[in-house]
C-alpha positions as CSV (number, residue, x, y, z in Angstrom):
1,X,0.0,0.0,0.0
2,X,1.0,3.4,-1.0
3,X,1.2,6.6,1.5
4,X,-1.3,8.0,-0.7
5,X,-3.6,5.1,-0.2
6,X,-3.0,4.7,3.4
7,X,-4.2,8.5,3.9
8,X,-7.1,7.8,1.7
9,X,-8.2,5.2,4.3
10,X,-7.6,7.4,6.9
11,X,-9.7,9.7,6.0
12,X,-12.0,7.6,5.2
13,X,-12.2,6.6,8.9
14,X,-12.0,10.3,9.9
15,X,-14.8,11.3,8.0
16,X,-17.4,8.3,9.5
17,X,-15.9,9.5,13.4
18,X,-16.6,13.5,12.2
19,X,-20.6,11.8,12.1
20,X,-20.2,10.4,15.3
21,X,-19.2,13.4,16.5
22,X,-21.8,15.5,15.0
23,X,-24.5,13.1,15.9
24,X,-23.4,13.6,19.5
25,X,-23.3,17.2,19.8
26,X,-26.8,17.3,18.9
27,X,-27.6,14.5,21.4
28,X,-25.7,17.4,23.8
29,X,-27.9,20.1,23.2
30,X,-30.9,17.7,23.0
31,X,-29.6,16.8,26.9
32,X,-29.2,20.7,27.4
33,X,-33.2,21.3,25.9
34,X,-34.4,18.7,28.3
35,X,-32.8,20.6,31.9
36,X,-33.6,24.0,30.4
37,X,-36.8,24.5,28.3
38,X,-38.5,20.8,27.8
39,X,-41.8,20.9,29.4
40,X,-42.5,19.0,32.2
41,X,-44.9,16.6,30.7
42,X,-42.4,15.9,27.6
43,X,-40.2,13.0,29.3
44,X,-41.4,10.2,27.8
45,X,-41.0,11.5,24.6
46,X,-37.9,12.2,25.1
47,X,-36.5,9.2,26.9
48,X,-37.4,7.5,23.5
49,X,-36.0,10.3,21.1
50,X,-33.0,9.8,23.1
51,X,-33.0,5.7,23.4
52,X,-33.2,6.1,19.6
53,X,-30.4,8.5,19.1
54,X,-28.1,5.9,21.6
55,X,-28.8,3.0,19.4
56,X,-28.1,5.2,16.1
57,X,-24.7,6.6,17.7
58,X,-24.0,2.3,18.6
59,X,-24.8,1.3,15.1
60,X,-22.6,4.0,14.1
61,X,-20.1,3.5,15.9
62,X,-19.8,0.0,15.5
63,X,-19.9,-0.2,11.8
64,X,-18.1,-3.4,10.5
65,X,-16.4,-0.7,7.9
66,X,-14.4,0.8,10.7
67,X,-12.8,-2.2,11.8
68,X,-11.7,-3.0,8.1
69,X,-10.2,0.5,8.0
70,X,-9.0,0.1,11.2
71,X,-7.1,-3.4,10.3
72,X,-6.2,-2.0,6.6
73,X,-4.0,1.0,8.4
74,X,-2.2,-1.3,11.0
75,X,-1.6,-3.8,8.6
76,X,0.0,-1.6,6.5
77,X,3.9,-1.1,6.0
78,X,3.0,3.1,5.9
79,X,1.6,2.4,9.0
80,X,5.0,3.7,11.3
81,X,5.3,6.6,8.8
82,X,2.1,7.9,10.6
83,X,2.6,11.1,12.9
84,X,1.9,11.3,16.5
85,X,-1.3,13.1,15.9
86,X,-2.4,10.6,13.0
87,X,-1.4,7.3,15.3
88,X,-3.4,9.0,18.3
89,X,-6.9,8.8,16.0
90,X,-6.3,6.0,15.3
91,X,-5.4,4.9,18.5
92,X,-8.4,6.1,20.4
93,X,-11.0,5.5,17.5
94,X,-10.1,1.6,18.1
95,X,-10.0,2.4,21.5
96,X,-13.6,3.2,21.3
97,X,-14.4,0.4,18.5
98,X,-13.5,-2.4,20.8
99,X,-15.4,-0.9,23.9
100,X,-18.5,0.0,21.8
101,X,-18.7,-3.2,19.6
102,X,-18.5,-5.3,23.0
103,X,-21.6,-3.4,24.6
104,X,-25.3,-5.3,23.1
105,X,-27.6,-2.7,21.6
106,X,-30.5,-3.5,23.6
107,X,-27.8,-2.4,26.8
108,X,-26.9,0.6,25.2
109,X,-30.5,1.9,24.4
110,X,-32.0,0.4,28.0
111,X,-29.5,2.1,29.6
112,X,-30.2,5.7,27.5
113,X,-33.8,5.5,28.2
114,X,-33.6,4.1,31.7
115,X,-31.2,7.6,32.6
116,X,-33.9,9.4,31.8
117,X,-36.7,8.1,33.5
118,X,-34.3,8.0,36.2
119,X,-33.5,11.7,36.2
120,X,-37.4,12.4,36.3
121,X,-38.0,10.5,39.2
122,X,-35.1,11.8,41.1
123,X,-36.2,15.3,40.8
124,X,-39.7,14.4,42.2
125,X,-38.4,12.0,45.3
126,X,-35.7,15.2,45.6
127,X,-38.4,17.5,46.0
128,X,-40.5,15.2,48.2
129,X,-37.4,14.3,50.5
130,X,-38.4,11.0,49.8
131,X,-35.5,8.3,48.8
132,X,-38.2,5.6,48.9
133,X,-39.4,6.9,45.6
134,X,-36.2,7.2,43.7
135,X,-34.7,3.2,45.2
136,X,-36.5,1.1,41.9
137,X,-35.6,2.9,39.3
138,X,-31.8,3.6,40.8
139,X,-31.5,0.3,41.1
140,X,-32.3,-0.1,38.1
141,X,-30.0,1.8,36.3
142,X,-27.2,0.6,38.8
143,X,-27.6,-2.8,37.7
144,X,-27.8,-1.8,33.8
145,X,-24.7,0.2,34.5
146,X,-22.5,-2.6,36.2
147,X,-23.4,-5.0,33.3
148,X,-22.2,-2.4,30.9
149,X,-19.3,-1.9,33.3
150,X,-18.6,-5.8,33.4
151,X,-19.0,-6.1,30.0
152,X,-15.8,-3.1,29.5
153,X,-13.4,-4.6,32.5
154,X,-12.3,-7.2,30.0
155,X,-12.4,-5.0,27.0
156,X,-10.2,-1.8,29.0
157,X,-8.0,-4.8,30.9
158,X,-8.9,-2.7,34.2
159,X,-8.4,-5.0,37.5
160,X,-12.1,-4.4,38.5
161,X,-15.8,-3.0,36.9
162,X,-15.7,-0.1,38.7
163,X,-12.7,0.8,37.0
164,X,-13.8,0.5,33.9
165,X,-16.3,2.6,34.7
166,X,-13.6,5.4,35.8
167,X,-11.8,4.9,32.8
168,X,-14.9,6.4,30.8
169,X,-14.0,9.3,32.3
170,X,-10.2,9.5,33.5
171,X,-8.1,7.2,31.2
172,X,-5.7,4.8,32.6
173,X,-6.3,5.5,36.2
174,X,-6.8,2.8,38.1
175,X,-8.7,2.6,41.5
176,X,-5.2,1.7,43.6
177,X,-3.9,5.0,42.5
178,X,-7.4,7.5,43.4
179,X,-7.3,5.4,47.0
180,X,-3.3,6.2,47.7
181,X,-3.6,9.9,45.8
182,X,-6.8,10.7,48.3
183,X,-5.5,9.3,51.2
184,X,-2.3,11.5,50.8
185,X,-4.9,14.5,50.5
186,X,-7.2,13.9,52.7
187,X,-4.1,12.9,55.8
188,X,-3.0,17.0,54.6
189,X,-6.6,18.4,54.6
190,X,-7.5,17.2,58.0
191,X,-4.6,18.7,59.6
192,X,-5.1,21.8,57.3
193,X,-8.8,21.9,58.6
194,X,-8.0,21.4,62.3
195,X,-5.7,24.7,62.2
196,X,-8.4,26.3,60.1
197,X,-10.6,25.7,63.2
198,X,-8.7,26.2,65.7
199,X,-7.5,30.2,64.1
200,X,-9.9,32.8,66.1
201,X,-9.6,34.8,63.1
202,X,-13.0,34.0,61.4
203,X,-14.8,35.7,58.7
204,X,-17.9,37.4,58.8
205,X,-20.4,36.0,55.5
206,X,-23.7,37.9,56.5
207,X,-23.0,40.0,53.8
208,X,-23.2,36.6,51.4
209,X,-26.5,36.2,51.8
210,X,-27.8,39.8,51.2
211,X,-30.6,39.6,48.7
212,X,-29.4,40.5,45.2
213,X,-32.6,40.2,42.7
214,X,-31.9,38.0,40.0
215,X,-32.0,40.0,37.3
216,X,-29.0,41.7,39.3
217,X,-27.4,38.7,39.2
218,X,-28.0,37.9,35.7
219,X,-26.0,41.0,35.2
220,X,-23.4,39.7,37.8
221,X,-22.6,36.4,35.4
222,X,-22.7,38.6,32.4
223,X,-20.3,40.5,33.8
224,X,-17.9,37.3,35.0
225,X,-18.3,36.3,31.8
226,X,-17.2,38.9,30.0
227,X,-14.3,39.3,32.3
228,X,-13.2,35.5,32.0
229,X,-13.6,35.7,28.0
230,X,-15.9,33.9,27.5
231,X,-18.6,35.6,25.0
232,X,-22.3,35.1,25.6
233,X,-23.5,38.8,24.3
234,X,-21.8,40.0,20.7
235,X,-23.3,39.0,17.4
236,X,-20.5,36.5,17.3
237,X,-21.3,34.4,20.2
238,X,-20.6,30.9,20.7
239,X,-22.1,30.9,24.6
240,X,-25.2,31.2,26.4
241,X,-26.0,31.5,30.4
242,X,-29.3,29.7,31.1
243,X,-31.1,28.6,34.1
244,X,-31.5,25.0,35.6
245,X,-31.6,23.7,39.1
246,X,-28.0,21.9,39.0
247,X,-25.8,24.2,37.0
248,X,-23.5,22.2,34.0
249,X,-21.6,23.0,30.6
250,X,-22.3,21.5,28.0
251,X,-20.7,21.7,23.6
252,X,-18.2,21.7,21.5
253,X,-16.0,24.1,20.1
254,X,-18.7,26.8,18.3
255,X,-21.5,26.4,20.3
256,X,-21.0,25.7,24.4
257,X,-23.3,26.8,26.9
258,X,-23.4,26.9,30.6
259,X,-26.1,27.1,33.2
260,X,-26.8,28.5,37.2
261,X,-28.9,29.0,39.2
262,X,-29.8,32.3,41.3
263,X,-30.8,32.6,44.9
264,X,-32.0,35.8,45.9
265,X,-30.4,35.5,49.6
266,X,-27.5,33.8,48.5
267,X,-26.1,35.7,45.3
268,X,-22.4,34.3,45.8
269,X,-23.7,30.6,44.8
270,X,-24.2,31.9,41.2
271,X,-21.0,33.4,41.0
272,X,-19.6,30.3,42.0
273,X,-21.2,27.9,39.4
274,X,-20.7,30.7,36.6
275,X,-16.8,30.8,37.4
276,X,-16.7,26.9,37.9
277,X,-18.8,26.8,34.5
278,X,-16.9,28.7,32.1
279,X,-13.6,27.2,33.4
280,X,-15.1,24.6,31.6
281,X,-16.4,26.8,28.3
282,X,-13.1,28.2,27.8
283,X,-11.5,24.2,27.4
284,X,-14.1,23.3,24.9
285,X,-13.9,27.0,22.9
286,X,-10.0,26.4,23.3
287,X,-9.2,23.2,21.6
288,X,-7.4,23.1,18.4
289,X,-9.5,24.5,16.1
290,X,-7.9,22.0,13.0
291,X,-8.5,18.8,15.0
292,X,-12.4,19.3,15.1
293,X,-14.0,16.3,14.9
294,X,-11.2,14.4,15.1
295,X,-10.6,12.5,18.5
296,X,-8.1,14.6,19.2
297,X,-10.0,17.1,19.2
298,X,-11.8,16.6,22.5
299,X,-10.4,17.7,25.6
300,X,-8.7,14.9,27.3
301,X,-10.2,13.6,30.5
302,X,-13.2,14.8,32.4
303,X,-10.4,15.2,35.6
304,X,-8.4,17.8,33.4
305,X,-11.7,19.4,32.6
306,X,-12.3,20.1,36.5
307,X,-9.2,21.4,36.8
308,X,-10.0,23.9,34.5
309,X,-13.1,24.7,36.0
310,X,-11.7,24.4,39.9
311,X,-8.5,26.8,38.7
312,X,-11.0,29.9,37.3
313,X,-13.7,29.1,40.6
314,X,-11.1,28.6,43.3
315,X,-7.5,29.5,42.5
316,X,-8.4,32.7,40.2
317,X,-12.1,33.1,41.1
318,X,-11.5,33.3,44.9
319,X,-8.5,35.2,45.2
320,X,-8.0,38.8,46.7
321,X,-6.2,39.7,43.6
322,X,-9.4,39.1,41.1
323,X,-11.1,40.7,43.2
324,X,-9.5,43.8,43.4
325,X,-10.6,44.3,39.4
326,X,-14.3,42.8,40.0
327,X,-15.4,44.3,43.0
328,X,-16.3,47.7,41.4
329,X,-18.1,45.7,38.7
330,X,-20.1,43.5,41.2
331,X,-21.0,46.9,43.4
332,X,-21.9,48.7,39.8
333,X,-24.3,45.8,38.8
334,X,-25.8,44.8,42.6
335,X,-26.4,48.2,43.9
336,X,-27.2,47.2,47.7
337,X,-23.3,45.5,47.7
338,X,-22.0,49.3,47.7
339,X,-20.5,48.8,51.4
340,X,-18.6,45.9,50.7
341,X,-15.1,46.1,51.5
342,X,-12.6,44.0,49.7
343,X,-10.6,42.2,52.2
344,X,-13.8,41.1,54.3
345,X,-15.8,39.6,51.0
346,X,-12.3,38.1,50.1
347,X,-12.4,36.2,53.3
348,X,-15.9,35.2,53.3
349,X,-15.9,33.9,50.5
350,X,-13.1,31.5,51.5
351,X,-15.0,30.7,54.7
352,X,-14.3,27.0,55.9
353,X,-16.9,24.7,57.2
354,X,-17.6,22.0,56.6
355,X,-21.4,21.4,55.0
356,X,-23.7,19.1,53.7
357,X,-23.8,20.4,50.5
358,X,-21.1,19.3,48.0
359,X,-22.0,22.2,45.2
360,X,-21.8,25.0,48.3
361,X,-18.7,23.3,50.0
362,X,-15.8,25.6,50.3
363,X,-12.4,25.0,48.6
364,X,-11.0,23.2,51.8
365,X,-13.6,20.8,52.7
366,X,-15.0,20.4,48.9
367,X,-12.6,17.0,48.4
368,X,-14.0,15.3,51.5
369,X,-17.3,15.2,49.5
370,X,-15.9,13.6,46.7
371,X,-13.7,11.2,48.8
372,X,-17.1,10.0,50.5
373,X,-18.8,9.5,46.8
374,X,-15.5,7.5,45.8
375,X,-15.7,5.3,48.5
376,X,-19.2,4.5,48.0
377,X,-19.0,4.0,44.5
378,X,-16.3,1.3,44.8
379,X,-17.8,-0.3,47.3
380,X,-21.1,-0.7,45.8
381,X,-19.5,-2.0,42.2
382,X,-17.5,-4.3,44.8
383,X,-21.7,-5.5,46.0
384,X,-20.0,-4.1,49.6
385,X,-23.1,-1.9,49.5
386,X,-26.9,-2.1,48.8
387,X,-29.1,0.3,47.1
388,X,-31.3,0.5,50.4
389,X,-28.2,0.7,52.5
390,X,-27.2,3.9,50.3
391,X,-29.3,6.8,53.0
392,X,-27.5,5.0,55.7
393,X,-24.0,4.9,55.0
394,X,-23.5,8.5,53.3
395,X,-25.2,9.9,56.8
396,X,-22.3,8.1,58.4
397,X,-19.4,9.0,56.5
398,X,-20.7,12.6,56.8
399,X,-20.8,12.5,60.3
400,X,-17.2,11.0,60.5
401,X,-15.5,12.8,57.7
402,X,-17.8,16.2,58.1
403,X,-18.9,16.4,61.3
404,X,-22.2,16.9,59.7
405,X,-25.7,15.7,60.8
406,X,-28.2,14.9,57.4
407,X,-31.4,15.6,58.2
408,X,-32.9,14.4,55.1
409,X,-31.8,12.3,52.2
410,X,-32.7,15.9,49.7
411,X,-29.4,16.8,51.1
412,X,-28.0,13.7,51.3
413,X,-27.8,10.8,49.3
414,X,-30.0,12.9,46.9
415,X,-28.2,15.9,46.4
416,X,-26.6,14.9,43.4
417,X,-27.7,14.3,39.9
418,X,-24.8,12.2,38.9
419,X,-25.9,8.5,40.0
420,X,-29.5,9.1,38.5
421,X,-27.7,9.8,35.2
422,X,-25.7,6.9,35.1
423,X,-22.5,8.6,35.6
424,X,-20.8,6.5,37.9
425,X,-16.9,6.6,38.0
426,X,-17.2,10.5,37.0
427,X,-16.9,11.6,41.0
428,X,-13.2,10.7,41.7
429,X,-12.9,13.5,38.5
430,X,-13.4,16.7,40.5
431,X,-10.9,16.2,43.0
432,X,-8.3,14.6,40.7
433,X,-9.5,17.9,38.8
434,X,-7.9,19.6,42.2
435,X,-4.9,18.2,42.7
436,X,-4.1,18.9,38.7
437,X,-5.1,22.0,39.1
438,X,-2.4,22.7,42.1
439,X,0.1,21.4,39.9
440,X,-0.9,23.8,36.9
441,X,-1.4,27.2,39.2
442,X,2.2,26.2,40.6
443,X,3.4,25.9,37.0
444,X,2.3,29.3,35.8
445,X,3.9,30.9,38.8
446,X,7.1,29.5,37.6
447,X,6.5,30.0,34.4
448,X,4.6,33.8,34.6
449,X,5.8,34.9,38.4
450,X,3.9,38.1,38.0
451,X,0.1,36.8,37.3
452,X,-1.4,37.5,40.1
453,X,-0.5,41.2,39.9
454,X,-2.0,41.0,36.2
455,X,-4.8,39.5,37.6
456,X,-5.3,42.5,40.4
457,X,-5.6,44.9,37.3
458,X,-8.3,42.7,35.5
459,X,-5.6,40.7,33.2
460,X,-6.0,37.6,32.6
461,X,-4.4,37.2,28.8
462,X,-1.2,35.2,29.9
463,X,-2.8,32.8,32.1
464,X,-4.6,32.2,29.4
465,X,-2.3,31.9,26.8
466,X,-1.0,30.0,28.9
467,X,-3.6,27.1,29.3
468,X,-4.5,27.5,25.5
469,X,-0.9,26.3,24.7
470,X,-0.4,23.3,28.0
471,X,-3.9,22.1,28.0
472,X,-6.6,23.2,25.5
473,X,-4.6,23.2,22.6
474,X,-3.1,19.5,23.6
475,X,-6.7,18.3,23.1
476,X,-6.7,14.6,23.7
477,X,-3.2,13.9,22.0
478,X,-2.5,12.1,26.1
479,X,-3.8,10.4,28.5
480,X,-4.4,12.7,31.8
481,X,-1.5,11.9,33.5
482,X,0.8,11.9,30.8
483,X,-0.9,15.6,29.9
484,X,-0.4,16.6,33.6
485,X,3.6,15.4,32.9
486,X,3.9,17.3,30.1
487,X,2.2,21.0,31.2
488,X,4.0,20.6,34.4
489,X,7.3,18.2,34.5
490,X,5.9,15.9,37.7
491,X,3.5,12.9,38.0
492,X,0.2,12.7,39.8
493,X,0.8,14.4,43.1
494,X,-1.6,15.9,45.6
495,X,1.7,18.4,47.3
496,X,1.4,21.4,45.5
497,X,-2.3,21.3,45.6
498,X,-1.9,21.1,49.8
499,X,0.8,23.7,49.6
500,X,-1.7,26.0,47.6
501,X,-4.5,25.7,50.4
502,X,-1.9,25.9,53.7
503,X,-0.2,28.7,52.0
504,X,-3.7,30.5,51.0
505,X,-5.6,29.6,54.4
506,X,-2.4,30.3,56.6
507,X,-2.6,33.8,55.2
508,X,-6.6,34.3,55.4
509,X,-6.4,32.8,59.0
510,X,-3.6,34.3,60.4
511,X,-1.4,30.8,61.4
């Protein structure tokens, strides 16, 4: 085979994966329609619309014609003349091949539909504080999830289901790692979190929960927005803010879209979640605009993703220096904020206590949350836990790694609308998405030691460049942790994360 036909087969298989990818951006926004403006009597409509679209995107994706393709490159002698970025593609399209042609249809669209109705009924037995409601159909989509994550431990080679259900979301981790990575953290927080306590020096957050209007608010994110770079206003927009009671992202590259959600007596929630949100906007807008649809061209682990969105929410979004620039904007566009000074609202926003609440936990306590999911997780892939059992066992582990009471299973077990959507494995993501972003912020100081002082005049251009070149633009040429390598010369470590927070809470605290 010549070059020339081994690049004609290539793009032959890059042209049926640009469908793929097309077909699932507008399952995206079709997800996005059904937490924004579907009404409430639509949902079993569109459970099937989307069972449908889930068995179109498996036929798809296991068409018999991309395994040929697939075995016609490799078996070629062009094959090593490939580049990096060509062998990638093709790496990760069989990557997906093998995974997808191993999963039955009928699976794949019971599992779609059964999310859905699952969704539905969590939002009622939310709203009715009532986990007795919401048990059936969890368990049902528990049980649809561990075949499908059965079915992918032998496919992925990963030691155990559950694993294979984290590597849908963080490649080539494996549970041994998250257990030794979060142990390391948590041993750090809880000494971190017993100064914290001990400091007398604690901040006053009445003036959090002042009531700012909503359209004031609306304003507010417009505002954060704007700042961050992310464009939701001009002609040329390629973002939108909406409203939905669990605030997510959600596109690709031209059209990427964010929610929140506004509480008149508690306006700094929304900031928050709109900070947190376009972290992740800016990642998807970001990626190399000539690998669209290509695999590459996807940002490469949901755990990098949170460390985009945890660096612009926590590291830039609740620092004194950002909001030295922002505070006149915030008092400008939430009128009643006039008297607040800048040093107080800098340390009540970084007020640590531990909560109930994962979304409202602070930066400090906020990985104890995701440690208790983790654990949970494992353990009822492992068949350690019962769905029953579930109300029971979080209260616990809230009381021993919190020191917080549940009083209902709303904001307990039920807070969340990850294990009604199937998304088990995703948790261990946002505080991997921590630790990666400790390594990153401690990179850029090397690398830019005058950021912060940009940042305190309303600059944020070289941390972005910055990212753009390390992370966006790298797209999913790596697996996470050899990404993580690459931006910031060290492996998987949770140190410079902890160093961050003692060094950041020492100073706040006085210790």
């Amino acid at each position: 085979m010549t070059t020339n036909n081994i690049n004609s087969v290539y793009n032959q298989l890059l042209a049926k994966t640009e469908d793929l990818m097309v077909l699932q951006t507008a399952e995206g926004i079709i997800h996005w329609d059904m937490e924004t403006m579907m009404p409430p009597g639509a949902v079993e409509q569109r459970s099937q619309q989307l069972s449908l679209l889930s068995r179109i995107h498996h036929k798809m994706s296991t068409d018999p014609e991309i395994g040929k393709l697939l075995s016609t490159i490799q078996a070629s002698p062009e094959y090593e003349a490939l580049g990096q970025a060509e062998k990638r593609n093709i790496y990760l399209i069989q990557k997906s091949y093998r995974e997808q042609t191993s999963l039955p249809e009928k699976l794949v669209a019971d599992l779609a539909k059964q999310e859905v109705i699952t969704v539905n009924v969590w939002k009622k037995a939310k709203a009715q504080k009532n986990f007795n409601l919401f048990k059936a159909d969890l368990q049902k989509l528990l049980d649809l999830s561990k075949q499908a994550a059965e079915i992918l431990m032998k496919v992925k080679e990963t030691k155990t289901s559950y694993e294979a259900a984290i590597d849908n979301f963080e490649p080539k981790m494996t549970g041994d790692q998250i257990t030794a990575t979060f142990s390391q953290l948590q041993q750090g927080l809880k000494q971190l979190i017993s100064k914290i306590q001990a400091s007398p020096n604690k901040p006053d957050v009445a003036i959090l929960y002042q009531p700012v209007p909503a359209e004031n608010q609306r304003q507010i994110a417009q505002l954060l927005t704007q700042t961050l770079g992310y464009d939701t206003t001009s002609p040329a927009a390629h973002g939108r803010i909406d409203e939905t009671e669990h605030p997510f992202t959600t596109g690709y590259y031209d059209d990427v879209r964010i929610t929140t959600h506004y509480h008149l007596n508690n306006y700094a929630s929304s900031i928050f979640s709109i900070l947190h949100e376009t972290g992740h906007a800016l990642y998807e807008q970001n990626l190399k605009p000539k690998w669209k649809y290509q695999p590459i061209g996807s940002t490469c682990s949901y755990g990098i993703h949170e460390s985009q969105s945890r660096l612009y929410e926590n590291v830039i979004g609740r620092s004194k220096e950002f909001w030295t620039s922002f505070m006149p904007k915030l008092k400008k566009a939430a009128p009643n904020l006039a008297n607040v000074e800048l040093d107080q609202f800098v340390h009540a926003i970084n007020k640590v206590e531990p909560s109930k609440i994962r979304i409202e936990a602070d930066e400090v306590t906020y990985n104890l949350h995701v440690i208790i999911r983790f654990e949970i997780e494992r353990d009822l892939f492992a068949d350690k836990i019962a769905v029953n059992e579930l109300p029971e066992v979080w209260n616990q582990k809230y009381a021993d790694y919190l020191g917080v009471k549940v009083e209902n299973d709303s904001e307990g077990v039920m807070q969340d609308t990850h294990w009604a959507s199937g998304l088990y494995g995703y948790f261990p993501s946002y505080t991997l998405g921590n630790i990666y972003s400790g390594q990153i912020t401690a990179t850029i100081t090397k690398d830019i030691p005058n950021w912060r002082n940009q940042l305190s005049q309303g600059k944020l251009k070289s941390v972005n460049d910055w990212l753009t070149k390390n992370i966006y633009c790298q797209g999913d040429l790596y697996d996470p942790e050899e990404l993580i390598k690459k931006a910031t010369q060290k492996n998987l470590d949770s140190k410079p994360y902890l160093q961050y927070l003692n060094e950041k809470y020492g100073n706040l605290y006085g210790f």
